[in-house]
N, C-alpha and C positions, 0 to 999 in steps of 0.2 A: 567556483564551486569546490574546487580540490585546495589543500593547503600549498604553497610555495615548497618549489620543486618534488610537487608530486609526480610520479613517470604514469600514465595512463597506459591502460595496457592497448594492444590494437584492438584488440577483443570488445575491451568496451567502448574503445572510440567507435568501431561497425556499429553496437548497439547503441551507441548515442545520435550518431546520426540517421540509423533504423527508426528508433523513435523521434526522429524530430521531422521525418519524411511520411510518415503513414500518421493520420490523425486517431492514436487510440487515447480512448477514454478509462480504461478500468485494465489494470493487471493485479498480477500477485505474482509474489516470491517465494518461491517454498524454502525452508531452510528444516535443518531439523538442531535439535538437543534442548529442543522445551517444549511444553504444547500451550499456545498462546498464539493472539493476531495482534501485533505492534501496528502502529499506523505513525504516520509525519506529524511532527517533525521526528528524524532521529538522531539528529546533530542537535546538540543543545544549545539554546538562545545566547549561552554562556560559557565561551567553550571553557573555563576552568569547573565546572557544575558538571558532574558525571551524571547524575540523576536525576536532571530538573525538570520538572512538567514545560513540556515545547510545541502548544498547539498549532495549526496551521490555522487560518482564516476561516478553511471551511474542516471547522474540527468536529460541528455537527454531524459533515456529511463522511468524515473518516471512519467517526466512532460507531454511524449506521453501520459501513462496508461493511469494518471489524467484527459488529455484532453480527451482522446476516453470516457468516461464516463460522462465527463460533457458537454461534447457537443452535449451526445443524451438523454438530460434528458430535459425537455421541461421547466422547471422551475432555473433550475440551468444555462441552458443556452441563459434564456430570458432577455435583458440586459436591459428590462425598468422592472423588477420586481424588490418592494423592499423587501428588505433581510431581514431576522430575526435579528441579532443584527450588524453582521458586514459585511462589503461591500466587496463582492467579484467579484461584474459584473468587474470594469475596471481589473484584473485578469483572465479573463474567468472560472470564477468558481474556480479556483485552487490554491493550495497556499502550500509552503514548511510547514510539520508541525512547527518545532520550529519557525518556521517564524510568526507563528499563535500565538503559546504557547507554550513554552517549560515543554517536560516533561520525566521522566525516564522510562522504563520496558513497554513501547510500543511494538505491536505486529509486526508492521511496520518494527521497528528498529530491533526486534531480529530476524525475517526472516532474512533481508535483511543479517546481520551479522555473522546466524549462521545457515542457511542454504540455499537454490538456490531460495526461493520462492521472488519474489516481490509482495509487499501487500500494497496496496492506505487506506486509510480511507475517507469513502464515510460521511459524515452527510446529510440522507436522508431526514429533515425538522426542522422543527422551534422547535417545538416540544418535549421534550427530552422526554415526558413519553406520545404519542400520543393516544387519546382515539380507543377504539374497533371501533367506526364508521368512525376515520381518513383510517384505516391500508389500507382500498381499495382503496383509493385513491394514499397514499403514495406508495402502491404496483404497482401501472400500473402508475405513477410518475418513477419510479426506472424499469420496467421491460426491456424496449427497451434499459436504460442504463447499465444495467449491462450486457446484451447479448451482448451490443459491446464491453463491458469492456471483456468478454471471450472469443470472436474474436481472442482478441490481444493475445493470448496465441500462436498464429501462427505466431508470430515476433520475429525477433531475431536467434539466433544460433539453429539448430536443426540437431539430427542427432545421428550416433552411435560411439562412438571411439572402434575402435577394433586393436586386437594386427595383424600381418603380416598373422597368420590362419583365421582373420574373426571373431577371440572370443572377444565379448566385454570387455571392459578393465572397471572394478568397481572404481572408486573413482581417475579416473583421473581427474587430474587440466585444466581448458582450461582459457588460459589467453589470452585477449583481449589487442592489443598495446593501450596506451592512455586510458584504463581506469584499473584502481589501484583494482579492484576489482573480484578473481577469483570464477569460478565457477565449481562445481565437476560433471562426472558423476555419474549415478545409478547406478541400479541394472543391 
């Protein structure tokens, strides 16, 4: 997942093994200095192509997240507002990461890859280091969108695989026709 002699920090090794021990399905990243929702891929299919369109399998189900999120965020989803550096209104707020920028060892990309969770990156303002008297704003900016963004946790396949007694079945495969992408049960 990282390029040859990347140093992982401990930090994200905790969270890598965080997330491969608790089965979540849906996160988000907040980042700020655009307002836009990026989705996976954000490492591009090519790594010399800085901006090349890099769907996932389930790019259907990204591009819903993405939208639930910016469509109830009152500034991301205002199409006469202007943007902080790049133009994302004709988009509706959304955009494939490496379609943006391509980049490696995203948190996007190693969910999506290396365990069940789907995770958007939210850029919640213009701002990359926003002062103490922006944050309340930016907070009730982001509050009604990200409660719809964890709505959508109730989309999709749900349910228990259990063996013929009713015992649930740990770390079986559930494969979807038409998308190349499997997902396990829990605990």
């Amino acid at each position: 997942f990282f390029p040859p002699g990347f140093q992982v920090a401990p930090e994200t090794k905790a969270i890598m093994k965080w997330l491969r021990s608790i089965p979540f399905v849906l996160s988000a990243s907040l980042h700020g200095g655009e307002l836009v929702v990026t989705y996976p891929y954000d490492y591009s299919r090519h790594p010399m192509e800085e901006k090349m369109f890099s769907p996932t399998p389930d790019e259907k189900m990204f591009k819903m997240l993405a939208k639930a999120y910016a469509d109830a965020h009152p500034v991301i989803s205002d199409r006469s507002e202007v943007r902080c550096g790049g133009n994302f209104v004709k988009r509706g707020g959304i955009i494939n990461g490496a379609e943006w920028y391509s980049f490696t060892g995203g948190m996007a990309d190693f969910n999506y890859l290396h365990t069940n969770c789907f995770e958007v990156t939210v850029e919640v303002g213009c701002e990359k280091f926003p002062l103490e008297e922006e944050l309340f704003t930016i907070w009730h900016e982001n509050r009604d969108a990200l409660l719809n963004y964890m709505e959508m946790v109730h989309r999709g396949i749900k349910g228990i695989v259990s063996d013929k007694f009713g015992n649930p079945i740990k770390n079986a495969r559930i494969s979807i026709r038409g998308i190349q992408h499997d997902v396990t049960t829990g605990n």
